[in-house]
C-alpha positions, 0 to 999 in steps of 0.5 A: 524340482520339488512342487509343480505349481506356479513356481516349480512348474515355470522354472522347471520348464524353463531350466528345461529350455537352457538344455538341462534335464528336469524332474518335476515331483507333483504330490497332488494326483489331479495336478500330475494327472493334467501334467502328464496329459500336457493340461496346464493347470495355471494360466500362464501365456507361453507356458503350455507350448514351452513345456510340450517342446521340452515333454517331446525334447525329453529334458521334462519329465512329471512323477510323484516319486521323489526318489527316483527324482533326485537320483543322479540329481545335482540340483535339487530345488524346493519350490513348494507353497508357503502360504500365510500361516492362520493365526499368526502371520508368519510364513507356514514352512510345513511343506518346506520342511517335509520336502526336505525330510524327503530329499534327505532320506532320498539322496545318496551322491552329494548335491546342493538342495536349493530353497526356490520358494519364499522363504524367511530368513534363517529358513536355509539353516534349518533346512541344512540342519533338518537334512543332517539329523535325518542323514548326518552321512550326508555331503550336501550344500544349501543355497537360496535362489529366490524366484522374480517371476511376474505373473503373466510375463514369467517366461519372459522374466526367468529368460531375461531376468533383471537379476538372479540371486543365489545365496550360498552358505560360506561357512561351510567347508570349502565356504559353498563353493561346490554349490556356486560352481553348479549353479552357474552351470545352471545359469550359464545361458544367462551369463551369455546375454549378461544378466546380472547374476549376484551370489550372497549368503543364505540370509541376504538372499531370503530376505532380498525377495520379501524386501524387493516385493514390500518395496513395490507393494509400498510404492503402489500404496503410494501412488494410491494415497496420491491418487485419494489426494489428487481427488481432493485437490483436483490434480491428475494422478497420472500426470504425477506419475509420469512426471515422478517416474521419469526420476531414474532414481524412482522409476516409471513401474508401480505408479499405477493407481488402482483398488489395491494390491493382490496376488499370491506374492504382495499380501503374504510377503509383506505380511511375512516381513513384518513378523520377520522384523518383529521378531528380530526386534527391528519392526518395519513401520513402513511396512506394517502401514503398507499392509494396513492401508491395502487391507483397508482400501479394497472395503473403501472401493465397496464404498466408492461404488455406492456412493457413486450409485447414490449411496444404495445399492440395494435391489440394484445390478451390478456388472463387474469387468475383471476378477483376477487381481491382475491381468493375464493371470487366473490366479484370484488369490487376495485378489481386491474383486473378493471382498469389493464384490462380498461387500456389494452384495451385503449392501443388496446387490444383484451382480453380473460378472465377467473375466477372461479367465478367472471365472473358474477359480473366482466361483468360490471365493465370491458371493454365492448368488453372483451371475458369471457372464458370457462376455463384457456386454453381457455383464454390462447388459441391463446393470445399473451400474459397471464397475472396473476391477482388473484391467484386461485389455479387451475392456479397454476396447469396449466403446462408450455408445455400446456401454451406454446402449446395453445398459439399465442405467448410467453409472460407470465406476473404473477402478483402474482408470482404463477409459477416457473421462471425456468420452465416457461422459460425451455419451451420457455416462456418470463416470468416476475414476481414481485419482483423476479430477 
């Protein structure tokens, strides 16, 4: 497994738990000093005691010398970052490629070389070409096998996944078979408890993950434009939902109204997809909408805050619940807390921040002057203002007396609708909502 980050590092450990054995190559010298210590360097429920039974099993190992790695190897998968180009944004695939000039100057016995990172289309191709000019004595497939893993849930969706696709290159001699018949070895503890496993080709598999992710980024956009019309017209945005997601044909997932999406997948996928389609001559209106209104409703959240403390929040403070674009996760890439909490505190505000686990990685990516707190009361303690980012359970269990009794004054702003209206009002708190009357 080439990379030990979020990615490489979860499907590693996993692919460990099935009974395989599995080297983990990690360039970075701080992230392989605290793998090989049994520090996980990303928050992941489960993950640290799922990675210390298979350390002590034997089945996982942690080394930066790719060589050795891949010797023996029958899979060898590429699961390094591709993050979104400066400039342009498309996909950077520097890493990719790099990895595999490596693998190819490394293997010596045949084996399938597998793209686990997003990838755009046609990336399988170049990598089987980049792996022959280097090696042209090579015997080797390539295959893509996209990653579904949900941030927070990931052991759970690789151990019972919705669906795993791999993609195979059946234009090869013997059309790819060599590199399906491994990689249901691979996956044959999945076949046990009959998980969907759907085999395609190269391009069907590279694209499968950026449509199925701009799919459900669209469908939250949707219910976020809902839930500015409900505001409008005094309907309630999840009534709507409820009453729209019992359609089968729509589902109840993703219906939920917030400030906007984030994480290291939505933003760069759907960015990814809509240069994709353009340079194939097909653009993607829907998508290219998607990502314009996402960028757009985080600096209109900003606004919401202000107006809701009377259209200034200069000189005032503000206490923050939650930075992470998601809960149970320290991942605070695009999260909707970095430019809601810049614009904040360009318009003069003082803030008071909390988040379980974010607050390491949010430092430099927010305002410089802003307070990170002990707990929840404490970035509630003496504010003007609360405002609701990301929707930890613990917030959920704050009572509106204590909020009331702890804070400077009265004004409540939850982005992610996690209270009730009513009862935050009943104790004398100017509450507002997404999406609700």
């Amino acid at each position: 497994m080439i990379g030990g980050g979020y990615v490489g590092l979860v499907s590693g450990a996993c692919f460990a738990e099935f009974g395989t054995d599995v080297a983990i190559v990690e360039t970075d010298p701080g992230r392989l000093a605290a793998l090989r210590e049994g520090r996980i360097p990303i928050y992941e429920p489960g993950l640290d005691k799922l990675v210390a039974d298979n350390v002590a099993a034997g089945r996982l190992t942690f080394g930066d010398d790719i060589e050795k790695a891949v010797q023996g190897a029958e899979a060898i998968f590429i699961a390094v970052g591709t993050p979104t180009r400066r400039g342009d944004g498309h996909a950077d695939l520097r890493y990719v490629y790099a990895a595999a000039e490596q693998i190819a100057k490394c293997m010596n016995d045949y084996a399938v070389v597998v793209t686990k990172s997003t990838v755009p289309v046609g990336t399988g191709r170049q990598v089987s070409d980049l792996i022959r000019r280097v090696r042209p004595d090579l015997d080797f497939d390539v295959a893509s096998n996209p990653e579904f893993l949900r941030e927070g849930n990931a052991i759970g969706d690789f151990m019972r996944p919705d669906r795993v696709i791999i993609g195979t290159d059946t234009t090869r001699p013997g059309g790819g078979e060599r590199a399906r018949e491994i990689l249901r070895r691979l996956y044959r503890p999945l076949y046990l408890i009959e998980a969907p496993i759907l085999f395609t080709g190269l391009e069907t598999a590279e694209l499968a993950k950026y449509a199925a992710n701009s799919f459900l980024a669209m469908k939250v956009t949707f219910i976020n434009e809902i839930a500015d019309l409900c505001e409008k017209v005094g309907a309630e945005v999840h009534d709507i939902a409820r009453g729209i997601g019992l359609d089968n044909r729509i589902g109840r997932k993703f219906l939920h109204p917030g400030p906007g999406f984030g994480g290291s997948c939505f933003p760069k996928d759907t960015l990814a997809l809509v240069h994709i389609a353009q340079d194939a001559g097909s653009p993607m209106r829907l998508i290219e909408t998607t990502v314009d209104i996402n960028d757009t409703r985080k600096t209109r959240m900003a606004d919401r805050v202000i107006a809701a403390c009377g259209g200034s929040v200069s000189g005032l403070t503000i206490g923050i619940l939650g930075l992470t674009f998601k809960p149970e996760t320290d991942d605070m890439r695009e999260a909707s807390s970095i430019p809601i909490l810049h614009r904040l505190a360009a318009a003069g505000a003082s803030l008071r921040a909390f988040d379980p686990v974010g607050m390491v990685p949010a430092r430099p990516l927010l305002p410089e002057a802003t307070q990170y707190c002990t707990d929840p009361l404490d970035a509630a303690a003496g504010a003007d203002a609360l405002v609701v980012l990301t929707e930890w359970n613990e917030f959920r269990a704050l009572s509106p007396s204590r909020l009331r009794d702890v804070m400077k004054g009265d004004v409540i702003v939850d982005l992610r609708n996690i209270w009730d209206p009513q009862a935050m009002r009943a104790h004398g708190l100017r509450y507002s909502s997404v999406g609700r009357p």
